[in-house]
LOROMI-957282 format. One record per atom (N, C-alpha, C): residue in three letters; x, y, z. Coordinates in steps of 0.001 Angstrom, whole numbers, plus 500000, padded with zeros to 6 digits. Each point is the difference from the previous one (the first is absolute). Layout:
N
ALAXYZ
...
This chain:
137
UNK565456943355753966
UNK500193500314498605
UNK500869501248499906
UNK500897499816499022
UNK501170501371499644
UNK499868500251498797
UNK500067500959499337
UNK500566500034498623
UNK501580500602500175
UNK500495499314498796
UNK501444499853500325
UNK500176499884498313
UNK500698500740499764
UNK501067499814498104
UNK498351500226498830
UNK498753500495500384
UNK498834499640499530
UNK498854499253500274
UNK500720498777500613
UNK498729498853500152
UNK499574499981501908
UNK499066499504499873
UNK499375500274501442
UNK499853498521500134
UNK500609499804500656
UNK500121498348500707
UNK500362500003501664
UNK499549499057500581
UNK500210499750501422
UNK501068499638500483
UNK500808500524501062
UNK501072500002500487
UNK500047499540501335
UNK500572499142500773
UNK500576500014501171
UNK501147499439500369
UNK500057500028501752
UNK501103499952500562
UNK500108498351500459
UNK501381499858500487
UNK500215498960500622
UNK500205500147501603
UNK500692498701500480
UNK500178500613501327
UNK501401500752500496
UNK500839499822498649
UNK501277500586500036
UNK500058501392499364
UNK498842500749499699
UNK499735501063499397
UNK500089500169498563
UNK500521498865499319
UNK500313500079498526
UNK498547499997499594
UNK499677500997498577
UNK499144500715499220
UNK499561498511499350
UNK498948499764498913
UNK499716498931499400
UNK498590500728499488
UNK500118499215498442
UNK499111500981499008
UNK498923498566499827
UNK499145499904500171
UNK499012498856499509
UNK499867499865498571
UNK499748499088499209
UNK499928499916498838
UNK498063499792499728
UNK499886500531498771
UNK498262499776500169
UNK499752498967498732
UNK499353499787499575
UNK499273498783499213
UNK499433499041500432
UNK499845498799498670
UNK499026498986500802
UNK500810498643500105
UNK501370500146499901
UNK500622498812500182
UNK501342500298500463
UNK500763499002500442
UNK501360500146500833
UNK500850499238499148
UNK501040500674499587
UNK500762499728499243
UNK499670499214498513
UNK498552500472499742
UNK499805499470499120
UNK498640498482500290
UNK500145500292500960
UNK499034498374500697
UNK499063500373500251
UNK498501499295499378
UNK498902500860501079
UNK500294499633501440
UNK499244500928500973
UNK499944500027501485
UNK498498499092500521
UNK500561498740500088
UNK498665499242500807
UNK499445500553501215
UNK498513499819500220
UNK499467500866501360
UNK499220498733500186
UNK499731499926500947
UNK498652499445501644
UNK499381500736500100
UNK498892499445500085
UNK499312501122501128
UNK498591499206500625
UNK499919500034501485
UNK499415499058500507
UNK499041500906501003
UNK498522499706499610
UNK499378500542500669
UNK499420500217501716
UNK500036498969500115
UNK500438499652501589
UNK498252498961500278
UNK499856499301501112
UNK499383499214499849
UNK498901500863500674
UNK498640499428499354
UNK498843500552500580
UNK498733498827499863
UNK499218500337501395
UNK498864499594499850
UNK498598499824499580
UNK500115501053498771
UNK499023500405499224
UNK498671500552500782
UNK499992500582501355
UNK499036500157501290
UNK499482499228500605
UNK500041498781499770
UNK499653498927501118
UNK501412498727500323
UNK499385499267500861
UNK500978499100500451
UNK499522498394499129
UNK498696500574499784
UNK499464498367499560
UNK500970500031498655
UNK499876498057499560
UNK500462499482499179
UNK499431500176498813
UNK501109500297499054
UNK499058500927498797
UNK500734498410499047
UNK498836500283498420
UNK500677499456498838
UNK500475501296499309
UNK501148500254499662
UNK500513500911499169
UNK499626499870498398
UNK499274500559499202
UNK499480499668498909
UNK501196500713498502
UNK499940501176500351
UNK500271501558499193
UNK501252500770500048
UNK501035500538500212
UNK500172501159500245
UNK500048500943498370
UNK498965501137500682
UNK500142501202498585
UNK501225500633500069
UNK501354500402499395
UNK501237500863500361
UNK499654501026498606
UNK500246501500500760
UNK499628501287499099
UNK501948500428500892
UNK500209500074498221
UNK501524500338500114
UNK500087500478498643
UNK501292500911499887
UNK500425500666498672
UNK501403499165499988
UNK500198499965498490
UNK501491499532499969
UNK500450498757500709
UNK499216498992500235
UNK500445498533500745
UNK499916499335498789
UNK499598500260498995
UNK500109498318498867
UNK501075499081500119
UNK499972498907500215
UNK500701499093499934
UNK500410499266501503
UNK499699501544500619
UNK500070499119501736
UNK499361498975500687
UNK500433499368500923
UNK499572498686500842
UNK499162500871501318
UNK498786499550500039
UNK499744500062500948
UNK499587498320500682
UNK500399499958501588
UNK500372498911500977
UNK499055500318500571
UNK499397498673501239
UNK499479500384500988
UNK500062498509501089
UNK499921500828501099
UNK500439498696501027
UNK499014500177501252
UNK498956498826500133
UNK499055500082501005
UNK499966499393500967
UNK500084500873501327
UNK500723499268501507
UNK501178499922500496
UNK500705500853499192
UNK501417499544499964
UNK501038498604499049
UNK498592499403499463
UNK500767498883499618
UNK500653500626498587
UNK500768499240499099
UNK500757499778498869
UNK499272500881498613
UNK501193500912499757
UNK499051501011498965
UNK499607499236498815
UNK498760500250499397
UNK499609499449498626
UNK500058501121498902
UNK500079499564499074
UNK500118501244499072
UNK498149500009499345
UNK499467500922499835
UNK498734500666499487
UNK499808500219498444
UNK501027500693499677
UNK500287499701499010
UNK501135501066499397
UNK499691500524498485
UNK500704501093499439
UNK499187501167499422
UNK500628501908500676
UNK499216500493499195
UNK499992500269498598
UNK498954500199499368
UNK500146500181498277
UNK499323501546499851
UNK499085500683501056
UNK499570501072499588
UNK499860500698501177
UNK499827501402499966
UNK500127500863501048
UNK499155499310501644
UNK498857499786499079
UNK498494499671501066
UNK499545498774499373
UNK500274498957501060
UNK500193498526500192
UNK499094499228501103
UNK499606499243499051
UNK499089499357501279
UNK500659498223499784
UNK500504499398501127
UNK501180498696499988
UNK498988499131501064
UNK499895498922499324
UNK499059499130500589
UNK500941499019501215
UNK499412499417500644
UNK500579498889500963
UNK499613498931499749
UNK500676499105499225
UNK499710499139498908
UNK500465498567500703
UNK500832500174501234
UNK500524498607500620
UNK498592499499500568
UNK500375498830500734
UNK498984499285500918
UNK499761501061501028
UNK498733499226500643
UNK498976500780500635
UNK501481500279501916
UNK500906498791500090
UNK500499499902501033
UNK501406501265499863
UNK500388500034498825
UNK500826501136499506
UNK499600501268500402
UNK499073500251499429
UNK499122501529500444
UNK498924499875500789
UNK499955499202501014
UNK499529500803501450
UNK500931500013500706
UNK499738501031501295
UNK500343500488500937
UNK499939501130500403
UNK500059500849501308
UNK499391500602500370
UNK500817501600499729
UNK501104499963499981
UNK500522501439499295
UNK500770499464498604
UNK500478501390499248
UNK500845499688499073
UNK501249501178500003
UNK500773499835499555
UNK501363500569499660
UNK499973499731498001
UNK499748501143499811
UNK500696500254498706
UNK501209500750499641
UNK500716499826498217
UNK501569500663500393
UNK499731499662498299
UNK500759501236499482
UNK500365500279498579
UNK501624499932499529
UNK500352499463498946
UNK501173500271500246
UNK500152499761498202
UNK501063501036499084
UNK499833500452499467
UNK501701500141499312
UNK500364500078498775
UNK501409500176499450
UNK499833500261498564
UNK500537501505500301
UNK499602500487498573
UNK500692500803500124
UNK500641500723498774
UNK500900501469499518
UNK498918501211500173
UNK498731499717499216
UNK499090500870500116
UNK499928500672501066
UNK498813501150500256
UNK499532500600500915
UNK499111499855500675
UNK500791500222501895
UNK499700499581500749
UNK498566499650500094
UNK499062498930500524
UNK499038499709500219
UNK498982500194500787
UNK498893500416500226
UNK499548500898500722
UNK498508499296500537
UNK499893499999501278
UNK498666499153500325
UNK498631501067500493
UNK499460500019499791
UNK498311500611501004
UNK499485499100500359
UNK499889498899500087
UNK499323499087501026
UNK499633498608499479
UNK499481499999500845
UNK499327498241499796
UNK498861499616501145
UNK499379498921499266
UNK498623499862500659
UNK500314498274500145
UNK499556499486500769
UNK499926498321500247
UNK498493499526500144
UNK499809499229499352
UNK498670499647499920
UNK500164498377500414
UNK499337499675501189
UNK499609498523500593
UNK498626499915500509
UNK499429498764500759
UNK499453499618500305
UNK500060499608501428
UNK498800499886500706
UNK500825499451501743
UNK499301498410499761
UNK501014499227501253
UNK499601498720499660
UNK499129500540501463
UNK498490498960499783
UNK498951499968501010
UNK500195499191500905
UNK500534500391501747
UNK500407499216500853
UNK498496500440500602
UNK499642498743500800
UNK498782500161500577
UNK500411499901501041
UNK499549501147501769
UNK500654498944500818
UNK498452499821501038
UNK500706499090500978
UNK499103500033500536
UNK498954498599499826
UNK500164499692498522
UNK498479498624499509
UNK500177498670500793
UNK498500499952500047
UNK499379499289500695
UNK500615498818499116
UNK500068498909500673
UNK500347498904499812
UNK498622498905500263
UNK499405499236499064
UNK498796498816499816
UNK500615499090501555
């Protein structure tokens, strides 16, 4: 950050040494700036096969965003859309949709507004009951 002519805006270099002033706001040339953002995949602490029921998302400033989620690696589904800060988004597909044993969630978001801001999220499932071991009649 410099201040320069009054305003304090961020500055850097290239690799040819030429100066370059960043521009600040919430859109580029006038466009909002679409974002991702992908949480990375987790096993919620176990390995067993869960039903994914819930996820609660506590975020400021997401209205209108998509939140996705993709379990096992397979093909992302969408969850739904947020409408309020603190959201609770059901898993509303078939029972074969939402199991599996980790999940990958990812927000993604296009708006002029200001930037969007997450504190967390909670996933709420179920484990499917593998028995091992049973005796067979």
């Amino acid at each position: 950050m410099h201040t320069m002519n009054g305003y304090t805006k961020p500055y850097f270099t290239d690799e040819n040494g030429y100066m370059f002033r960043d521009e600040t706001g919430l859109t580029d040339a006038g466009n909002p700036i679409p974002m991702m953002l992908e949480f990375g995949r987790t096993n919620c602490g176990t390995e067993q096969e869960k039903i994914f029921e819930a996820a609660l998302v506590n975020s400021e400033r997401c209205r209108t965003g998509l939140i996705q989620y993709q379990l096992d690696g397979r093909n992302w589904e969408t969850l739904g859309q947020l409408t309020a800060d603190v959201q609770e988004l059901n898993f509303t597909l078939s029972e074969e949709k939402k199991t599996g044993h980790d999940i990958n969630l990812r927000f993604t978001h296009n708006s002029a507004s200001d930037p969007p801001f997450f504190n967390g999220f909670t996933v709420y499932f179920n484990l499917v009951q593998s028995i091992v071991n049973e005796v067979q009649p």
